[in-house]
LONU-796553 format. One record per residue (C-alpha): residue in one letter; x, y, z. Coordinates in nm, 2 decimals, always signed. Each point is the difference from the previous one (the first is absolute). Last residue first. Example, Ala and Ser with C-alpha at 12.3 -4.5 7.8 and 13.67 -1.06 7.14 Angstrom:
<sites>
{"S" {+1.37 -0.11 +0.71}}
{"A" {-0.14 -0.34 +0.07}}
</sites>
This chain:
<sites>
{"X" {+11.63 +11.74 +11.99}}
{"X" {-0.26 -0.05 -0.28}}
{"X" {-0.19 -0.29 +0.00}}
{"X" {-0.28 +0.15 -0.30}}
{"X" {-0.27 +0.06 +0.25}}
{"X" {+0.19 +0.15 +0.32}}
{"X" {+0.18 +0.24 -0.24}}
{"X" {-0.36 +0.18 -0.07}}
{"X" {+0.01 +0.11 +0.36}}
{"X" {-0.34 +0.24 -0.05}}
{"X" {-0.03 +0.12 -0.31}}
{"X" {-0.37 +0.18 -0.04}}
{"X" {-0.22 +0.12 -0.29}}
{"X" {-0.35 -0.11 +0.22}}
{"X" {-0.16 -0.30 -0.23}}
{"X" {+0.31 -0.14 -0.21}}
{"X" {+0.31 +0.15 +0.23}}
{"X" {-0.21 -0.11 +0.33}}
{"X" {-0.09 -0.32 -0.12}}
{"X" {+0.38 -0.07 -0.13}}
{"X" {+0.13 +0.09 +0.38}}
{"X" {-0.32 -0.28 +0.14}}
{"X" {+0.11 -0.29 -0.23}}
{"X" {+0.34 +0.04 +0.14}}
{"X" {-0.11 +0.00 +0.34}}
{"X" {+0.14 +0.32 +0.23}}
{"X" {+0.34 +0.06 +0.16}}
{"X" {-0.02 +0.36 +0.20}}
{"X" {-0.02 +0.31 -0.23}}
{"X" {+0.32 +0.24 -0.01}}
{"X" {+0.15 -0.22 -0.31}}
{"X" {-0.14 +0.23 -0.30}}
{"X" {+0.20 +0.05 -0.26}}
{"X" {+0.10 -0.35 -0.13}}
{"X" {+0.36 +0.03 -0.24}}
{"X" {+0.03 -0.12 -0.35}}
{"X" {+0.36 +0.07 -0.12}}
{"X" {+0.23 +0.18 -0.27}}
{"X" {+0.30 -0.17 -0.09}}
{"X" {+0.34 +0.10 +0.17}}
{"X" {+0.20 +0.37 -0.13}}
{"X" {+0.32 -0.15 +0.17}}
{"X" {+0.05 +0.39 +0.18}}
{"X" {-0.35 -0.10 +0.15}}
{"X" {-0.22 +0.33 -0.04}}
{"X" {-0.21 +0.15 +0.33}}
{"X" {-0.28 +0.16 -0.09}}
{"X" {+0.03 +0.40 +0.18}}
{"X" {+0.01 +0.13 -0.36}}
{"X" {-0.34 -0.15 -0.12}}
{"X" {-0.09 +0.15 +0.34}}
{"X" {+0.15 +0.38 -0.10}}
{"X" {-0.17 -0.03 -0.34}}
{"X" {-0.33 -0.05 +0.18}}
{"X" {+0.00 +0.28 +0.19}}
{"X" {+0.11 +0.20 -0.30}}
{"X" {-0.25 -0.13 -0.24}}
{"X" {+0.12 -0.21 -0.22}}
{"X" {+0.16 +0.03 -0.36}}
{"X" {+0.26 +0.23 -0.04}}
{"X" {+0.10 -0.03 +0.37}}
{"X" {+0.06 -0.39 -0.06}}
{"X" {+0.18 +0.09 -0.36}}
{"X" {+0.29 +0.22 +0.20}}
{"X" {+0.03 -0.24 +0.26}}
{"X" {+0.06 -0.29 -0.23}}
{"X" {+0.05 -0.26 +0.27}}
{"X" {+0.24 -0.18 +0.12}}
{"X" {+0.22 -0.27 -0.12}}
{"X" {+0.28 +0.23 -0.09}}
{"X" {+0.06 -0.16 -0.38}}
{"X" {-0.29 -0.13 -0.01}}
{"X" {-0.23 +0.26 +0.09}}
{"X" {-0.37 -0.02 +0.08}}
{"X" {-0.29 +0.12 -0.14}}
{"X" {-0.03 -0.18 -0.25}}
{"X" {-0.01 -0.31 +0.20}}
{"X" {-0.33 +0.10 +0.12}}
{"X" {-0.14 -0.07 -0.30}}
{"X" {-0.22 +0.23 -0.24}}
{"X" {-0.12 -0.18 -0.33}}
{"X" {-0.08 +0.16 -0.28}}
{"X" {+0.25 +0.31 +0.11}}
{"X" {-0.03 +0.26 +0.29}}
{"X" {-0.28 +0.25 -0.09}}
{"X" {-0.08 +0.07 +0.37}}
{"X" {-0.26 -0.15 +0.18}}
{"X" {-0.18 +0.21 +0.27}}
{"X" {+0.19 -0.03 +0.35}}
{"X" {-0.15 -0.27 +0.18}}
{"X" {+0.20 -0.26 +0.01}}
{"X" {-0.09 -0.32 +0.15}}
{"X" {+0.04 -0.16 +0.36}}
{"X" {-0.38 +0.08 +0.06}}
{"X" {-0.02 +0.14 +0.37}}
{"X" {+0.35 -0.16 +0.17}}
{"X" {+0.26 +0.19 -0.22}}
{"X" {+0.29 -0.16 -0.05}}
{"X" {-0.05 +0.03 -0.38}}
{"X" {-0.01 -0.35 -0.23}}
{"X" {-0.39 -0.06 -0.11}}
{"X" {+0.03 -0.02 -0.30}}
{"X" {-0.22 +0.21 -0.27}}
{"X" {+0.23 +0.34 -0.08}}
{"X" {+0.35 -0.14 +0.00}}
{"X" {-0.05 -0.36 -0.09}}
{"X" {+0.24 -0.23 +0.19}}
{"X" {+0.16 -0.28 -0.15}}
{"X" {+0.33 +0.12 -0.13}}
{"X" {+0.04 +0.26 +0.33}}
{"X" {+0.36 -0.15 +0.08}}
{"X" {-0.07 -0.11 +0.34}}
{"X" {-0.35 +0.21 +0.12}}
{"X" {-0.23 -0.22 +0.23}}
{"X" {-0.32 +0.00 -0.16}}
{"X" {-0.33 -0.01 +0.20}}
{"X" {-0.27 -0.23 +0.13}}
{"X" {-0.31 -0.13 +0.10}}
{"X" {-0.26 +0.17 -0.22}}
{"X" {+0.20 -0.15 -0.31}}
{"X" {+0.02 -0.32 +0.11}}
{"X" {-0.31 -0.06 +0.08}}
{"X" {-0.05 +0.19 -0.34}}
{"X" {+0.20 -0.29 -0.17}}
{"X" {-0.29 -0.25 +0.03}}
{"X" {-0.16 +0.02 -0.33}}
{"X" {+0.34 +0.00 -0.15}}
{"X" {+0.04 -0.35 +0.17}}
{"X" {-0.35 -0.09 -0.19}}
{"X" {+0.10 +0.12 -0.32}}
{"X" {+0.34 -0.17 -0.03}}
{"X" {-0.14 -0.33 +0.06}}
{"X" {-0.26 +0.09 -0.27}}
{"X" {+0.24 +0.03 -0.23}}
{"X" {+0.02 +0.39 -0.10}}
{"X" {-0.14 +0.07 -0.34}}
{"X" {+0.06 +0.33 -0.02}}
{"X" {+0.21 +0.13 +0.28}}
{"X" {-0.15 -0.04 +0.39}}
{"X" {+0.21 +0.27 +0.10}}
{"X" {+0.31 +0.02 +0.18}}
{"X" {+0.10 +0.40 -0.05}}
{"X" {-0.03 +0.12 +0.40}}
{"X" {+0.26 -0.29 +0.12}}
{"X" {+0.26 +0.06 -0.30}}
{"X" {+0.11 -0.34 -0.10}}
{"X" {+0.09 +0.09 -0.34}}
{"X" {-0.10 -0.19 -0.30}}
{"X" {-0.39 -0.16 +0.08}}
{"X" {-0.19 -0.29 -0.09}}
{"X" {+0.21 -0.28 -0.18}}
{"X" {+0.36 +0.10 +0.11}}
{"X" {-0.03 +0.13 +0.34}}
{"X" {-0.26 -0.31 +0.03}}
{"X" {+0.24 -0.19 -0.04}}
{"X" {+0.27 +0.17 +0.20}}
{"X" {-0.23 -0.03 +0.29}}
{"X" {-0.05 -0.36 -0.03}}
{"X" {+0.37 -0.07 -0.02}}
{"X" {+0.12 +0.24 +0.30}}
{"X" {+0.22 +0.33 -0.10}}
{"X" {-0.27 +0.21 +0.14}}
{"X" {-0.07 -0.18 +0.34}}
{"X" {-0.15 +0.29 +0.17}}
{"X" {-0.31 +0.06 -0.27}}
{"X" {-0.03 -0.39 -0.09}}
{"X" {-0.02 -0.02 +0.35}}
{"X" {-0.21 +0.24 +0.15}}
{"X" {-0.24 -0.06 -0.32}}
{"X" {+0.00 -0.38 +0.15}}
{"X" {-0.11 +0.14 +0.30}}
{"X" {-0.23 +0.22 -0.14}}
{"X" {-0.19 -0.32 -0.19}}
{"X" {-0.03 -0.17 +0.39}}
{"X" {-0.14 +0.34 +0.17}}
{"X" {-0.25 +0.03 -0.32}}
{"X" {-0.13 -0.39 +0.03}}
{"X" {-0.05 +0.09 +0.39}}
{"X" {-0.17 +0.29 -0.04}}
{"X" {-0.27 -0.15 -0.27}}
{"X" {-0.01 -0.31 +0.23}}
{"X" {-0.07 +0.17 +0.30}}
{"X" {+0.14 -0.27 +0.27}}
{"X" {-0.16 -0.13 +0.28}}
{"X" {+0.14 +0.17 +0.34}}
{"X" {-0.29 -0.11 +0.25}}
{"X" {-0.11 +0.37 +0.04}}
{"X" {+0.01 +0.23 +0.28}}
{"X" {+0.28 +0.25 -0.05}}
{"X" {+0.26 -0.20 +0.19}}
{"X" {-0.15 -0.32 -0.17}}
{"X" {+0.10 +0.15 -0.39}}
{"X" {-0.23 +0.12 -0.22}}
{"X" {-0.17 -0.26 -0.25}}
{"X" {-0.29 -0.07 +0.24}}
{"X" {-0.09 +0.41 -0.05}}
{"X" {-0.01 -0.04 -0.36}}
{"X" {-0.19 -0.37 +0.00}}
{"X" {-0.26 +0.18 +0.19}}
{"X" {-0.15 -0.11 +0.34}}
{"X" {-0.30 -0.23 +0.03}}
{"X" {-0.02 -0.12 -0.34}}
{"X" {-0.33 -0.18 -0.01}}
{"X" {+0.03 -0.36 -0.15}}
{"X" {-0.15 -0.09 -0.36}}
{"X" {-0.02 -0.40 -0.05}}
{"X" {+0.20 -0.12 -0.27}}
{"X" {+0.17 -0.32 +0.19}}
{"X" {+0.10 +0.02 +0.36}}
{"X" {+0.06 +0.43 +0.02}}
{"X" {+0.12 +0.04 +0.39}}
{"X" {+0.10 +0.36 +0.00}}
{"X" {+0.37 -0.06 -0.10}}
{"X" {-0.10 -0.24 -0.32}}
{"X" {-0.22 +0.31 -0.13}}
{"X" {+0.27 +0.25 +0.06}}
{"X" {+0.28 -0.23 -0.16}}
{"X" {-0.22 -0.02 -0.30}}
{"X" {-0.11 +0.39 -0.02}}
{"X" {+0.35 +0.07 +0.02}}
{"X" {+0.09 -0.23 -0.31}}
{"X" {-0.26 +0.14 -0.21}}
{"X" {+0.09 +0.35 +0.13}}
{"X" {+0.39 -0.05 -0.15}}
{"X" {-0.16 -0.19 -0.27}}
{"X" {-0.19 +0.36 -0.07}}
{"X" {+0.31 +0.21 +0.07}}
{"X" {+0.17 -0.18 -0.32}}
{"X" {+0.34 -0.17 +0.18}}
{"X" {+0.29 +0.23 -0.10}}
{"X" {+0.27 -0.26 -0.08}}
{"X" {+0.33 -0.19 +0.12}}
{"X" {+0.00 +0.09 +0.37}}
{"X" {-0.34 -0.10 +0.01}}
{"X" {+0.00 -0.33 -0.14}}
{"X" {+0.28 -0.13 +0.28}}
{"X" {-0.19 +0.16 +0.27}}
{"X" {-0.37 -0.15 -0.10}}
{"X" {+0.03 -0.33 +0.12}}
{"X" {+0.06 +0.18 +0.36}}
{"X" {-0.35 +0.15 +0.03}}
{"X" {-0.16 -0.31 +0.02}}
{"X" {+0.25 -0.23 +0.12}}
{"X" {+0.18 +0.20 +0.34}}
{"X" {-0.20 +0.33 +0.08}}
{"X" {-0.34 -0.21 -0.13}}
{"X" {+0.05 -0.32 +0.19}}
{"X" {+0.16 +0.19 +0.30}}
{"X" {-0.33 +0.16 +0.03}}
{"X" {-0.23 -0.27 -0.06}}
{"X" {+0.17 -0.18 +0.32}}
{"X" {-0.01 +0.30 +0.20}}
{"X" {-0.35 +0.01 -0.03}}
{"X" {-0.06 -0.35 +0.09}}
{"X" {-0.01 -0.29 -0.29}}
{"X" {-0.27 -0.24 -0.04}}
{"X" {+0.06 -0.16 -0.35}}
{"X" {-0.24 +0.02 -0.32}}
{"X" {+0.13 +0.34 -0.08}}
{"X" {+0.37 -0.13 -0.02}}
{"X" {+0.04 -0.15 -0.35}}
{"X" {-0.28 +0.28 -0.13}}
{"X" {+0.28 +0.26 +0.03}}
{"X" {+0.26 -0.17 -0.09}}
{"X" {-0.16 -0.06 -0.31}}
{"X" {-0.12 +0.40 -0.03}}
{"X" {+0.35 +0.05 +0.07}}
{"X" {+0.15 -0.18 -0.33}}
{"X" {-0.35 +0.11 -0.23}}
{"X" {+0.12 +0.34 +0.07}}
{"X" {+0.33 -0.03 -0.08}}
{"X" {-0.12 -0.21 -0.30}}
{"X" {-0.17 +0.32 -0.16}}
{"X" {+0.35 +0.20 +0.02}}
{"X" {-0.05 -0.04 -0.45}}
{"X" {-0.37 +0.07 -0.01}}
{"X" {+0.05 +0.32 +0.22}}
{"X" {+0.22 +0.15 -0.18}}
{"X" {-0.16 -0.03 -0.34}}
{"X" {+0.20 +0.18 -0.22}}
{"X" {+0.27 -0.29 -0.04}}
{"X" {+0.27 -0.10 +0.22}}
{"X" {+0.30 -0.22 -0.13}}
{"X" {+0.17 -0.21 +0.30}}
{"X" {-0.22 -0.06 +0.23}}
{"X" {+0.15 -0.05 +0.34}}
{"X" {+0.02 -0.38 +0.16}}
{"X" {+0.39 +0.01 -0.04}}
{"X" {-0.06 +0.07 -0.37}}
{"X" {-0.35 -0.02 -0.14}}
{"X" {-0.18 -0.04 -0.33}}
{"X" {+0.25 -0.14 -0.20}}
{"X" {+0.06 +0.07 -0.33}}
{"X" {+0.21 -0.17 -0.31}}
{"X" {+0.25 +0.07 -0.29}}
{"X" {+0.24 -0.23 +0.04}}
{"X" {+0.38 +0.04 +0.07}}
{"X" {+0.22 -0.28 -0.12}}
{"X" {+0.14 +0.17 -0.26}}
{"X" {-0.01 +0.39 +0.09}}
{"X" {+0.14 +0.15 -0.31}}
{"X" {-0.30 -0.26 -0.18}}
{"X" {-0.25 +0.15 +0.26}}
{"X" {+0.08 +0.33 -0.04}}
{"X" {-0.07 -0.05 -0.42}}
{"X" {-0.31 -0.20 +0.02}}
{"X" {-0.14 +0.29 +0.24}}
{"X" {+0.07 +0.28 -0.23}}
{"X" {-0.14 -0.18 -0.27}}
{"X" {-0.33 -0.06 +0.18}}
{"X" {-0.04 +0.39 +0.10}}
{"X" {+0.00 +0.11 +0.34}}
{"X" {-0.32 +0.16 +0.10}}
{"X" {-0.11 -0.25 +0.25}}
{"X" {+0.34 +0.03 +0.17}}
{"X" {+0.23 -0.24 +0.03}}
{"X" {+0.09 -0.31 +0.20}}
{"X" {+0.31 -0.19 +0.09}}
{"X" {+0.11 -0.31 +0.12}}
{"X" {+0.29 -0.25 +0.10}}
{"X" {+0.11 +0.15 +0.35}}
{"X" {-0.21 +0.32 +0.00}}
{"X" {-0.01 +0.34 -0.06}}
{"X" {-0.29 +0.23 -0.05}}
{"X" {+0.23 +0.31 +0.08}}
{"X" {-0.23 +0.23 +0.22}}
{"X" {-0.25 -0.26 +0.18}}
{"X" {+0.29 -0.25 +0.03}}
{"X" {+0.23 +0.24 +0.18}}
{"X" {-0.30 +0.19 +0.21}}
{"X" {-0.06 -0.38 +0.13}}
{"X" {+0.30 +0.01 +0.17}}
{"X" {-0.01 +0.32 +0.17}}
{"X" {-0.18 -0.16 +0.29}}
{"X" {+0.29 -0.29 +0.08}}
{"X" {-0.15 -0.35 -0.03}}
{"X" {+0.20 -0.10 -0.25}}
{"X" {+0.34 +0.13 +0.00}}
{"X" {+0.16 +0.36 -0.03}}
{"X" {+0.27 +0.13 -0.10}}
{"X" {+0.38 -0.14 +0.11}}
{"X" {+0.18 -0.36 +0.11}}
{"X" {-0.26 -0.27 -0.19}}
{"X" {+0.23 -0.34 +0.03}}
{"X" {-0.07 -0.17 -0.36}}
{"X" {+0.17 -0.34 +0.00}}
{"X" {+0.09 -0.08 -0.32}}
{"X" {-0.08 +0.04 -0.38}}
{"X" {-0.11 -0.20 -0.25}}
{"X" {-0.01 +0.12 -0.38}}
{"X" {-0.33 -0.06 -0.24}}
{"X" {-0.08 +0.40 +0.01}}
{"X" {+0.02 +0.03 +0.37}}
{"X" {-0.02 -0.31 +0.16}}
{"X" {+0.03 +0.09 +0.43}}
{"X" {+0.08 -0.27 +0.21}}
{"X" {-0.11 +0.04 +0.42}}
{"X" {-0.33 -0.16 -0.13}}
{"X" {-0.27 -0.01 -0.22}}
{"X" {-0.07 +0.35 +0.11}}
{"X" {-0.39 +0.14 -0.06}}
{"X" {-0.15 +0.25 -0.13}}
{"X" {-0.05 -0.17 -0.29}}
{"X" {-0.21 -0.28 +0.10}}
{"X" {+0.20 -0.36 -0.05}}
{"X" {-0.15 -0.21 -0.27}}
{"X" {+0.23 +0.15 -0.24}}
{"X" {+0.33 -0.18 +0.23}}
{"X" {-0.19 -0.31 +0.04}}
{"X" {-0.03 -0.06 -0.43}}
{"X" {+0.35 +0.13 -0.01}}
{"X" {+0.15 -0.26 +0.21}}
{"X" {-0.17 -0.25 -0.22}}
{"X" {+0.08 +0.14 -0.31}}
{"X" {+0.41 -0.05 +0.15}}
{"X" {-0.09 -0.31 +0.05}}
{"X" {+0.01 -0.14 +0.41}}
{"X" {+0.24 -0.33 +0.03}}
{"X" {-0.16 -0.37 +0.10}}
{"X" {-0.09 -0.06 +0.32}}
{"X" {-0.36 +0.02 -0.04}}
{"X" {+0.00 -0.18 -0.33}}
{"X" {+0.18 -0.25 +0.14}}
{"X" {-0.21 -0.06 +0.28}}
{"X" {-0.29 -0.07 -0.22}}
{"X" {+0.12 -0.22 -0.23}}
{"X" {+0.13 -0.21 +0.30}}
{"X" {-0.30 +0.03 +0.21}}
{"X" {-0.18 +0.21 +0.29}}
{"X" {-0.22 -0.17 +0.24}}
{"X" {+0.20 -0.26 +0.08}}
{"X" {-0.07 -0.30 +0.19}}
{"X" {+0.20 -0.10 +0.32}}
{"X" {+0.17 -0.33 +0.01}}
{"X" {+0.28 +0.15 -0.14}}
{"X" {+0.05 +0.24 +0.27}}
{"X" {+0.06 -0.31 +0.25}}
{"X" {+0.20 -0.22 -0.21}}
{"X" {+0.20 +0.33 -0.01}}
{"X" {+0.02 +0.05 +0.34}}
{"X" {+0.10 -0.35 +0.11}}
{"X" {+0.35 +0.07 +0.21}}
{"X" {-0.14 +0.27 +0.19}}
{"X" {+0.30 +0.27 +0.08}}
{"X" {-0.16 +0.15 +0.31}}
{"X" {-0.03 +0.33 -0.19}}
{"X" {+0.02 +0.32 +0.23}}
{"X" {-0.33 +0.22 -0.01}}
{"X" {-0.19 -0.10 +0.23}}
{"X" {+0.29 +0.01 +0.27}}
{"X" {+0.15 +0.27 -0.10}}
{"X" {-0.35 +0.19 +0.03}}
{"X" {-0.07 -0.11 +0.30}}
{"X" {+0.39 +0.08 +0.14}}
{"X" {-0.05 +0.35 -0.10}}
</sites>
């Protein structure tokens, strides 16, 4: 502390300015003042425009030519968060823009963007490094994931590295570049073998383009080390396992933001056997529907008060074989719910109705359901727990290849 008090005291020089003046300058009076002088209000615009889109100027927000303070974010979600994307996906939205469909016609346009004001009518390409409009061509629009790994890729084949080494390269860059994509979208299964085939290459020794004998499958080096592989990741897996997750979610979470969009722009009633692919289904929504049989396979209703539950195709009997009905469908309405079945006034069941309908042994274990006297929502539960803890990646393998659920709750961090 006492060097820097030291250097940085004055000694009170008695010649300092016969001293500076004897020093030339470098910047003059005409230009000094212009330097100094106060900002336009043209000029703060000009530097405001030439700042990208999505990003913040600052800890001021101007909306519609006003200034307001300090924005401190205190609910939702933020940037960064995995469901973010689906909210700029679904409702275009951003700070000063807008774009429109194809199809829209030119009057329409003019006329949103004079309600708007200072909205314009503009596209970008990607939000948070995601694309945000996807065409036909799946594989033409994820084509830079590709080009990102095979970059890596080629970075490192020129250096010596040890097995291990190339290992932890492809568990923690290769493969991890891919995370943030894949719990957005349904990679195209050939990008996924493109991107396979890459890793595989750079893990047997490939330098440039040379072909290297695989000695052991890329399959059997995806499986974890207790069953004698390295632990790579399946991408195809891997991509479903991350889009179930945010089905888990949106599925859980009903009263959520994300999940009451796509309530509203894809499907009605959030009945667990009914979400379908509607449509014209964003492509968002299409590849977490894609995933929903993981789902599916792995679990069973909880009965509350029966809104969500279909009688004849959930899964909500205790009743460890299928967990459905199986008493042939009755002629019970246009759409049978569980909650018909149930009285509100005594919240308990409709005895007389269950008999009518089931079977008797299966009347007698609708009857043997417990009811909450509240009547609660119904809930997702995971129906088979007897199996010791497994990989992730491995339980979805099983549901997609051999039609097992093996301690699904261990993949969506469920306690």
């Amino acid at each position: 502390m006492a060097y820097f008090e030291k250097i940085y005291t004055t000694t009170y020089p008695i010649r300092i300015n016969d001293i500076t003046g004897s020093i030339p300058r470098h910047v003059t009076e005409k230009m000094n003042s212009k330097l100094t002088k106060t900002f336009t209000r043209e000029e703060v615009l000009k530097a405001l425009h030439q700042i990208h889109p999505t990003k913040a100027p600052g800890p001021d927000v101007i909306i519609n030519g006003e200034t307001f303070g300090h924005i401190t974010p205190t609910r939702g979600i933020r940037q960064g968060d995995p469901l973010s994307p689906y909210l700029f996906l679904l409702c275009a939205e951003d700070k000063s823009s807008v774009f429109f469909s194809p199809n829209a016609p030119q009057e329409t346009k003019e006329c949103i963007l004079r309600l708007l004001g200072l909205m314009q009518d503009s596209r970008y390409n990607k939000y948070l490094g995601l694309p945000s409009i996807i065409g036909k061509s799946k594989t033409q629009v994820f084509a830079e994931i590709k080009d990102r790994v095979a970059k890596k890729l080629a970075g490192w084949k020129g250096k010596l590295l040890s097995i291990g080494g190339r290992e932890i390269l492809i568990k923690a860059v290769a493969q991890t570049v891919l995370t943030y994509t894949m719990s957005c979208f349904q990679l195209p299964k050939t990008l996924c073998i493109d991107l396979e085939n890459m890793m595989c290459n750079f893990w047997w020794g490939q330098k440039d383009k040379e072909h290297k004998i695989a000695w052991v499958s890329w399959k059997k080096m995806c499986k974890s080390k207790l069953h004698g592989g390295i632990g790579f990741r399946d991408l195809q897996v891997f991509n479903l396992a991350m889009l179930a997750k945010q089905g888990w979610r949106i599925l859980t979470n009903p009263d959520s933001l994300v999940a009451r969009v796509f309530k509203a722009s894809t499907f009605h009633m959030m009945i667990f056997s009914t979400l379908k692919k509607a449509v014209a289904p964003s492509y968002a929504w299409q590849s977490i529907h894609n995933s929903l049989e993981v789902i599916r396979k792995g679990t069973r209703w909880r009965v509350g008060n029966g809104r969500k539950i279909h009688i004849w195709e959930d899964k909500w009997l205790p009743t460890p074989t299928t967990f459905k009905v199986i008493s042939p469908p009755s002629d019970f309405g246009d759409f049978p719910i569980v909650s018909s079945l149930i009285d509100e006034d005594t919240k308990w069941w409709k005895a007389d109705i269950v008999y009518s309908l089931f079977l008797p042994f299966e009347a007698n274990t609708i009857l043997s359901i417990p009811l909450s006297y509240n009547l609660p929502e119904d809930s997702l539960i995971w129906t088979d727990l007897s199996h010791p803890i497994r990989d992730p990646v491995d339980i979805v393998l099983d549901i997609i290849v051999r039609g097992n659920s093996h301690d699904m709750e261990i993949l969506f961090a469920i306690a």
